[in-house]
DSSP file (Angstrom, degrees, kcal/mol; ACC not computed):
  #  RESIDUE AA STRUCTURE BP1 BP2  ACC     N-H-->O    O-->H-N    N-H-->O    O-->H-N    TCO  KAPPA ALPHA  PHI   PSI    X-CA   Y-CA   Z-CA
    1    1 A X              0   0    0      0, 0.0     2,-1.2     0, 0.0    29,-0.0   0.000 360.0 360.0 360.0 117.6  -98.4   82.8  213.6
    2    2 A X        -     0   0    0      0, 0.0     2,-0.1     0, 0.0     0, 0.0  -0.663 360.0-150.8 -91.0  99.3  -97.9   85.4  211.1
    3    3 A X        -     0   0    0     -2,-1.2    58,-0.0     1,-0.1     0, 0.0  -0.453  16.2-121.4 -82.6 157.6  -97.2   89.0  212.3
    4    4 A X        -     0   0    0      2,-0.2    -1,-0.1    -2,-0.1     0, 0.0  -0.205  32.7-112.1 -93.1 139.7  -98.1   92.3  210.6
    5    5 A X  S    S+     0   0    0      2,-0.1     2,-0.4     0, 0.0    -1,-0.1   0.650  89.4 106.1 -51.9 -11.6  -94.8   94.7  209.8
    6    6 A X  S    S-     0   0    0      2,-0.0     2,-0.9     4,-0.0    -2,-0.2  -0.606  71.9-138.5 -89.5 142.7  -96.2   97.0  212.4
    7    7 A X        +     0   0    0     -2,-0.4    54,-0.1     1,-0.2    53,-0.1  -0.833  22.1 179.6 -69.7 109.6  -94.9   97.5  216.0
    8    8 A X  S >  S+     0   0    0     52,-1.8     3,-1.3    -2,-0.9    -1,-0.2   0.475  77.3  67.9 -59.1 -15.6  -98.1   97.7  218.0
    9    9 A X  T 3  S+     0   0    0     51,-0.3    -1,-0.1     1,-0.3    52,-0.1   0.653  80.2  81.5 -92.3   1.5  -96.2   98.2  221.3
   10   10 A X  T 3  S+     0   0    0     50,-0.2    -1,-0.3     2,-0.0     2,-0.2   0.882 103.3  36.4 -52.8 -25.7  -95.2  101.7  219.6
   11   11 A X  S <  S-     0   0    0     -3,-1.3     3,-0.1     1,-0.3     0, 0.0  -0.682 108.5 -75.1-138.1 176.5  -99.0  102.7  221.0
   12   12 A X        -     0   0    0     -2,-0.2    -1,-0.3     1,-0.2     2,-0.2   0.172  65.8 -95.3 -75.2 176.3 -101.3  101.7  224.5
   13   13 A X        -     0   0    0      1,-0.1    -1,-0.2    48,-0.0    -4,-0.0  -0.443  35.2-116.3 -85.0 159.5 -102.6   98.1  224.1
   14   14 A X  S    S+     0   0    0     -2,-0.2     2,-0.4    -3,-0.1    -1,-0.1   0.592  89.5  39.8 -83.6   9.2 -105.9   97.9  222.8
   15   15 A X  S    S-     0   0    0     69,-0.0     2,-0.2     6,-0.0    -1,-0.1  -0.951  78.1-124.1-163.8 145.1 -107.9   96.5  225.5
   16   16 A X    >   -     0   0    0     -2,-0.4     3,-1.9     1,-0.2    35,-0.4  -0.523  38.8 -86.1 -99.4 139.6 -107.7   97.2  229.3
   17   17 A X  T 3  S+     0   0    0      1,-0.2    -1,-0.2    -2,-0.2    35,-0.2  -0.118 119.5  18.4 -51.9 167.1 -107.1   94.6  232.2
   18   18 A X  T 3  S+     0   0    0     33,-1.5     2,-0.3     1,-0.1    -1,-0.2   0.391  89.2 144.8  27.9  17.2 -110.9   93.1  233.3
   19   19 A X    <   -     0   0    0     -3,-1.9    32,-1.0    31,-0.0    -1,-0.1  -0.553  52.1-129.4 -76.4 118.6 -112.3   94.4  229.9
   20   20 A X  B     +A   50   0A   0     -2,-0.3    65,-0.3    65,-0.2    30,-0.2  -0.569  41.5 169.5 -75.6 152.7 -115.2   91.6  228.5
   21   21 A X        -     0   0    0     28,-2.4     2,-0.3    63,-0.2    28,-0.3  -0.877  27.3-127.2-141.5 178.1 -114.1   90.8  224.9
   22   22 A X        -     0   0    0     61,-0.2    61,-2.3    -2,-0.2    26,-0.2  -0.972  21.0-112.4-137.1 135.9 -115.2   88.3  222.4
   23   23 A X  B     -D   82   0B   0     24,-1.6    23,-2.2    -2,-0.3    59,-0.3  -0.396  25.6-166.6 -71.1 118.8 -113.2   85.6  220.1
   24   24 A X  S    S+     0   0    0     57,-1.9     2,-0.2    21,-0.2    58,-0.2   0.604  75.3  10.1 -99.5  -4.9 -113.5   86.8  216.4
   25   25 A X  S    S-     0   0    0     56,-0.5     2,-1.3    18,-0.1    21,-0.1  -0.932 101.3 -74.5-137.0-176.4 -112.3   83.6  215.2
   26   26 A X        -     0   0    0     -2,-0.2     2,-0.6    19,-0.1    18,-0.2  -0.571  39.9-137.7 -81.3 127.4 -111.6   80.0  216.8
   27   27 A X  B     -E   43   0C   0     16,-1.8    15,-1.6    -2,-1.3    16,-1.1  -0.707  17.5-162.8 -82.4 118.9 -108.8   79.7  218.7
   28   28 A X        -     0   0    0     -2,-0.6     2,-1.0    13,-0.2    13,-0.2  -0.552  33.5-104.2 -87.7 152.9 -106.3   76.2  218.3
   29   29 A X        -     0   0    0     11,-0.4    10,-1.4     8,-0.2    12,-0.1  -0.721  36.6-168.0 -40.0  84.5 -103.4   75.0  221.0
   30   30 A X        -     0   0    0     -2,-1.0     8,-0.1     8,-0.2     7,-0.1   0.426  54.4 -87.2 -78.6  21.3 -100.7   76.1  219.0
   31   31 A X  S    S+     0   0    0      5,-0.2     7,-0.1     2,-0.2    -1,-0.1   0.001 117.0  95.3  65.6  -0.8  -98.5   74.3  221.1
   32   32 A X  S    S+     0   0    0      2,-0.1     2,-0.8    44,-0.1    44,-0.1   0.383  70.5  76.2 -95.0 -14.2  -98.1   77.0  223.5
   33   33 A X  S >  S-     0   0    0      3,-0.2     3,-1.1     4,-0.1    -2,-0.2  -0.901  80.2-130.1-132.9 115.7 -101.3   75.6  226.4
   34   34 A X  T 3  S+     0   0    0     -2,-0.8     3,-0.1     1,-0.2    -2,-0.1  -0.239  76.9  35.7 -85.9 166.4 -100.3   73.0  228.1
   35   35 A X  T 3  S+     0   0    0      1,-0.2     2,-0.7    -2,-0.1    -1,-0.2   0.371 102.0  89.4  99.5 -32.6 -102.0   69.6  228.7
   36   36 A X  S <  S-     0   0    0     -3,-1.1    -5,-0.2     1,-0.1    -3,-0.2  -0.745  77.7 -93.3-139.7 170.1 -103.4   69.6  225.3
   37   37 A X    >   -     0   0    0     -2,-0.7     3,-1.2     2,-0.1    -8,-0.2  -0.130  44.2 -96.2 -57.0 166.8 -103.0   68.7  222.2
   38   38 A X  T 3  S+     0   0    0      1,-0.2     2,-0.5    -8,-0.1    -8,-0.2  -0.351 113.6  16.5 -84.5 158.9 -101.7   70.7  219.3
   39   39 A X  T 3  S+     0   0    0    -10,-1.4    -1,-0.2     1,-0.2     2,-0.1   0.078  83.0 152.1 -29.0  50.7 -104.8   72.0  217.7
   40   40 A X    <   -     0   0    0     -3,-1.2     2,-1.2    -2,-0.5   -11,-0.4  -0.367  57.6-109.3 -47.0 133.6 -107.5   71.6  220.3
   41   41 A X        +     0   0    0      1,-0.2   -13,-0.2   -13,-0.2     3,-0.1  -0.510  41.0 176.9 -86.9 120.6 -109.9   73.8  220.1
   42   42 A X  S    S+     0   0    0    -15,-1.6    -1,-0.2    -2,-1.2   -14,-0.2   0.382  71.7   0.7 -91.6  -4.9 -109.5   76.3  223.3
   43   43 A X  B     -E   27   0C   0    -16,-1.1   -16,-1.8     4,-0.0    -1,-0.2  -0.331  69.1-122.6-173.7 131.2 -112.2   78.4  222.3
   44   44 A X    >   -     0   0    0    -18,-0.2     3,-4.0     1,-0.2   -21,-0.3  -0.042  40.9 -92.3 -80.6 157.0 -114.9   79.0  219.7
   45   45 A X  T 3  S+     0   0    0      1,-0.2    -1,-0.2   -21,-0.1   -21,-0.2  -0.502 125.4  27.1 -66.1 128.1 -115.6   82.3  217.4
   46   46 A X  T 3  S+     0   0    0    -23,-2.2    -1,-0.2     1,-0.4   -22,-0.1   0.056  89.3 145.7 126.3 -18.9 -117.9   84.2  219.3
   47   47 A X    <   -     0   0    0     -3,-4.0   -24,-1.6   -25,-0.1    -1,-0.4  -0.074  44.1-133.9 -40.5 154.8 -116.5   82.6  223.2
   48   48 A X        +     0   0    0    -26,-0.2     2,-0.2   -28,-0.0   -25,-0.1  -0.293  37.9 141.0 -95.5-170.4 -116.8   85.4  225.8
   49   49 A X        -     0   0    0    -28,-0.3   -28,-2.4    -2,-0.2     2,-0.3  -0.605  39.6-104.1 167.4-178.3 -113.9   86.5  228.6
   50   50 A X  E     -AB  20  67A   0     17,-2.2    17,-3.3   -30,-0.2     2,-0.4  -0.840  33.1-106.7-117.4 147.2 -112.1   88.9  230.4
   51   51 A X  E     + B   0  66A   0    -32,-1.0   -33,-1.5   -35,-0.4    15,-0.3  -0.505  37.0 172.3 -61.0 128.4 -108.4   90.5  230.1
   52   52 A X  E     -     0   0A   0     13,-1.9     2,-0.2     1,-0.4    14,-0.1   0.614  63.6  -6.6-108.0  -6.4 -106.8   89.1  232.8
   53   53 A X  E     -     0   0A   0     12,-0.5    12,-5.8   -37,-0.1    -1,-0.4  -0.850  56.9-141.2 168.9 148.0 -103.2   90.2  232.0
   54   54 A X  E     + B   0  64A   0     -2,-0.2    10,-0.2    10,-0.2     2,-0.2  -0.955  33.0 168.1-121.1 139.4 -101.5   92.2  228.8
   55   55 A X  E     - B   0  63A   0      8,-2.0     8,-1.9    -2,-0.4     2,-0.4  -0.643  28.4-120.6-120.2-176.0  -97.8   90.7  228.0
   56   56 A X  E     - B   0  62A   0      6,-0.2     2,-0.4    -2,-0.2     6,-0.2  -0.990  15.3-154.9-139.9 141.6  -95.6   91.3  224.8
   57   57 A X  E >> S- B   0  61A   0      4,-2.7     3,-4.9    -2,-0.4     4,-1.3  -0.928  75.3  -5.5 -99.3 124.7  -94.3   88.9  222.3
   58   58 A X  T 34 S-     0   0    0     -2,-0.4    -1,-0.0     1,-0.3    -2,-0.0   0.662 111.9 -81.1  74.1  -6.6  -91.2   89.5  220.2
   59   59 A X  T 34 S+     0   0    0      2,-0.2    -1,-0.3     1,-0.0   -50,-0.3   0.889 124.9  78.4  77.8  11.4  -91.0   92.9  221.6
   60   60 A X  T <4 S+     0   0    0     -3,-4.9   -52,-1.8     1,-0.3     2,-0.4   0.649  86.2  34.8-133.1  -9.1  -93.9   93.9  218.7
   61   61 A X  E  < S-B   57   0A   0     -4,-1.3    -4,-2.7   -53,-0.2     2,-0.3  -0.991  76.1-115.3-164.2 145.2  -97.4   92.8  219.7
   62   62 A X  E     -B   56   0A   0     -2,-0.4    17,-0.6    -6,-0.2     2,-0.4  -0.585  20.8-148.7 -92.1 149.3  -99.2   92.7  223.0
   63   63 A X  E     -BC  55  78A   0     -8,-1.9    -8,-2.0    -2,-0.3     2,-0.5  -0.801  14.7-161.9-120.6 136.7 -100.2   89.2  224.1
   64   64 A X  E     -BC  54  77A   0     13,-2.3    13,-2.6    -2,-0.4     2,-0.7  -0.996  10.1-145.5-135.8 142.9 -103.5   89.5  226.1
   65   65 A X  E     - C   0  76A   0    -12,-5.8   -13,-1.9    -2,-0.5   -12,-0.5  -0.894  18.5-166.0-108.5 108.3 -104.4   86.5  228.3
   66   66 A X  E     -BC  51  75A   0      9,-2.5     9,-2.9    -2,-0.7     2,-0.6  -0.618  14.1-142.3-116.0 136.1 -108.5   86.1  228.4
   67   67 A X  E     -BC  50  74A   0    -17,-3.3   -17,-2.2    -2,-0.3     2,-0.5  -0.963  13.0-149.4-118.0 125.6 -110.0   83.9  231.0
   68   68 A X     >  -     0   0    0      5,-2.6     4,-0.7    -2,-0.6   -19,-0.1  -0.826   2.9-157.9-119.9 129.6 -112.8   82.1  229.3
   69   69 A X  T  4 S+     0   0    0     -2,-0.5    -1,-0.2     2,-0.2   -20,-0.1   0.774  84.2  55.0 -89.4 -30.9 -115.5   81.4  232.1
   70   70 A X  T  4 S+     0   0    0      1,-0.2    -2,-0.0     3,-0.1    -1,-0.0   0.918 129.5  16.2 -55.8 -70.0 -117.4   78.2  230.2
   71   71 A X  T  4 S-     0   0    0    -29,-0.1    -1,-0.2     2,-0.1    -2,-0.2   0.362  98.7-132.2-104.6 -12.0 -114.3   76.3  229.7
   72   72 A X     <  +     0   0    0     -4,-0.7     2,-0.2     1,-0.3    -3,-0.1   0.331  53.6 144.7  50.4  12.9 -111.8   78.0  232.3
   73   73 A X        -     0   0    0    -31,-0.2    -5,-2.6    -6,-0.0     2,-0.8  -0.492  41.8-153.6 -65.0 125.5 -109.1   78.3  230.0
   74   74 A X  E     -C   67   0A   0     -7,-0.2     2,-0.4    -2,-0.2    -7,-0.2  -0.822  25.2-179.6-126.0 119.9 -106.8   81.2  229.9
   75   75 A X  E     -C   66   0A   0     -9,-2.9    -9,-2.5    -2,-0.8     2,-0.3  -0.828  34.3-109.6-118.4 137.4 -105.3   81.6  226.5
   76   76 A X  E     -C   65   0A   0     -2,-0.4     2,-0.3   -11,-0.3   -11,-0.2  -0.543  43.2-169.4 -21.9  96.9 -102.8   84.0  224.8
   77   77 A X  E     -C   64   0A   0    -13,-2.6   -13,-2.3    -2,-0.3     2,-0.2  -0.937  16.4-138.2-143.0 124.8 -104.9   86.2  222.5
   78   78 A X  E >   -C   63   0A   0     -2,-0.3     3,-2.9   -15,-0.1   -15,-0.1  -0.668  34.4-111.6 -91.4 164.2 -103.7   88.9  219.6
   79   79 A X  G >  S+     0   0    0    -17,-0.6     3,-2.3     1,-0.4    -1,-0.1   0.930 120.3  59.7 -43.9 -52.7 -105.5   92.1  219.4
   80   80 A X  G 3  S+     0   0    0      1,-0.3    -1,-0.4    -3,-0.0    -2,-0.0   0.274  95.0  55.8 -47.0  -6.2 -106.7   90.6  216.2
   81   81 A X  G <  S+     0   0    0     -3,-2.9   -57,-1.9     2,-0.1   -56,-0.5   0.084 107.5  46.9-119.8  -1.1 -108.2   87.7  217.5
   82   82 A X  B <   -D   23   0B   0     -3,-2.3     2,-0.3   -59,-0.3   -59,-0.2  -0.949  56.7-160.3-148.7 158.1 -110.8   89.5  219.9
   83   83 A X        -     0   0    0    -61,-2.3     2,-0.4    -2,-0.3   -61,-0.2  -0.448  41.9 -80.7-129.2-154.5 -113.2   92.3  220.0
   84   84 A X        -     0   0    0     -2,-0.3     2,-0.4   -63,-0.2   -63,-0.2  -0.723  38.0-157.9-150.4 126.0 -114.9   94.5  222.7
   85   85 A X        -     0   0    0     -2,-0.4     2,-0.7   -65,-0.3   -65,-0.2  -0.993  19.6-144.2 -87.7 114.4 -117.9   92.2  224.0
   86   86 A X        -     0   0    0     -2,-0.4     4,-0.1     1,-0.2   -65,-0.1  -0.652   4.1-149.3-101.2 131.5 -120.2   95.3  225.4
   87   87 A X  S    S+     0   0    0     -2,-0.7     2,-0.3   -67,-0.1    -1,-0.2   0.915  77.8  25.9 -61.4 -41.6 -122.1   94.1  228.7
   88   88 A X  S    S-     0   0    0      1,-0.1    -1,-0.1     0, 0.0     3,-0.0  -0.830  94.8 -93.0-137.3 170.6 -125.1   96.4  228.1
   89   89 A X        -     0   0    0     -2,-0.3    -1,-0.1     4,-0.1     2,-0.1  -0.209  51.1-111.9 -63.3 158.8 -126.8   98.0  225.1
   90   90 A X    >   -     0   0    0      1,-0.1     3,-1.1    -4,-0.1    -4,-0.0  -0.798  35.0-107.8 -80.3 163.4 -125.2  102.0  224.4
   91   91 A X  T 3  S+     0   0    0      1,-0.2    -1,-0.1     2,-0.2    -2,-0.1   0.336 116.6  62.0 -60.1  -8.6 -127.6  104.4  225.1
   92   92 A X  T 3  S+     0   0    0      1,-0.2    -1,-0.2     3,-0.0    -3,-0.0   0.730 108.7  47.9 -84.9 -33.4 -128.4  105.6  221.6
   93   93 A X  S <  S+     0   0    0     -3,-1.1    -1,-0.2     2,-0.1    -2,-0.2   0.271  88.3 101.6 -90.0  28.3 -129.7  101.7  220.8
   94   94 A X  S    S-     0   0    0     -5,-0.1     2,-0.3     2,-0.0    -3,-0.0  -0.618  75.5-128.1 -88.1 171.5 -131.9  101.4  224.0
   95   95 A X              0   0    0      1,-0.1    -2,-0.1     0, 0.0    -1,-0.0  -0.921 360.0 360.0-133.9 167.9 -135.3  101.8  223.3
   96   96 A X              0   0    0     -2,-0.3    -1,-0.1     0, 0.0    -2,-0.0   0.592 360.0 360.0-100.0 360.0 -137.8  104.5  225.3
């Protein structure tokens, strides 16, 4: 895993405990989830979950731990790796 020169824990984490997000790419076993093999795929681009806990790595980037309801897998996730899922439409797209 290659990290960015910026300290992210210098600012708040980007996503809040129970917060739905969504996998922006596929996620591998980097060796780090145990029980399976070094890249098994632990979730596909596009998987749903919730934060379930924010941790720090290295003392530079917040580790957020996403509990994937299909598969029940709760995997280590960088900010980069997830997006905001939004449970309902905003009000501006709803239609009248």
């Amino acid at each position: 895993m290659k990290l960015s020169e910026e300290i992210e824990l210098d600012g708040p984490p980007l996503f809040d405990l129970g917060q739905r997000v969504r996998t922006r790419k596929v996620l591998r076993n980097d060796g780090t989830f145990p029980g399976k093999d070094i890249g098994f795929h632990l979730a596909k681009k596009g998987d749903v979950g919730y934060i379930v806990s924010i941790g720090t790595y290295l003392q530079r980037v917040y580790i957020y731990s996403v509990h994937f309801l299909e598969s029940n897998y709760v995997v280590g996730c960088l900010s980069r790796e997830l997006e905001l899922a939004e449970d309902r439409p905003s009000p501006s797209t709803q239609e009248t």
